[in-house]
N, C-alpha and C positions, 0 to 999 in steps of 0.2 A: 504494500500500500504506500502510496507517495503523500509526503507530507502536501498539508493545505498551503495554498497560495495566500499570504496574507489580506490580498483584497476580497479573497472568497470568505462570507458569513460560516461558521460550522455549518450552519442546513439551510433548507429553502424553506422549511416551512412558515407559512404565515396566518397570524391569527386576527383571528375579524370577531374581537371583541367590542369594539367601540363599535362598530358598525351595530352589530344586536343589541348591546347597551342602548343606545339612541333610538331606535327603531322599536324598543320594549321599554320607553323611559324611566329607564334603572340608572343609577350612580352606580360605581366599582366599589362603594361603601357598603350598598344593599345588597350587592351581588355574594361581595364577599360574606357579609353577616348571614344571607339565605344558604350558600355553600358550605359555612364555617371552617373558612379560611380567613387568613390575617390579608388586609389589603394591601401589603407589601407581596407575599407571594402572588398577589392576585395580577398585582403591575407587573411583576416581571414575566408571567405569563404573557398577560397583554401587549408587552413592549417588544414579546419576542425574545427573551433571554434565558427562558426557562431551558433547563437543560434534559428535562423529562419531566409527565405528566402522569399522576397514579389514573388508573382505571376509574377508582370511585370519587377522585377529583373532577374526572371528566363527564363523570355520569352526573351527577352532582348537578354539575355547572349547563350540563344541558338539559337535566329537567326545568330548573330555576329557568331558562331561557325559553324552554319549550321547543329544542332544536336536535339536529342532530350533528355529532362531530364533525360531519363535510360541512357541515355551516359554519362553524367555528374554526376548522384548520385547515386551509391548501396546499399543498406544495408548492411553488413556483417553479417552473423548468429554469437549468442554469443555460448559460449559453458557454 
């Protein structure tokens, strides 16, 4: 395996929290408090930084949203 290019991110995945947040007018406060989660881990989620996701975080966070995981995370193709 060949190390990473510094301009490349570790992954492409992208999360479209704010997006459901706005569109379900939830704060990342509410979200977090319905999940029970700290809104720090909740940001880094959001920001993209997380470096993995439990199962019943993610379950979690899409009942609260009413959605399913393809809604909340894409991959983006690298080039």
């Amino acid at each position: 395996m060949s190390p990473r290019s510094p301009e490349l991110p570790e992954h492409a995945v992208v999360v479209h929290l704010d997006e459901l947040l706005a569109a379900r007018n939830l704060t990342l406060t509410e979200l977090a408090d319905r999940v029970g989660i700290t809104v720090v881990n909740l940001s880094i989620l959001k920001n993209g930084r997380a470096k993995a996701v439990r199962f019943n975080t993610l379950t979690a966070i899409c009942e609260v949203l009413d959605c399913q995981p393809g809604d909340l995370l894409t991959v983006e193709r690298r080039t």
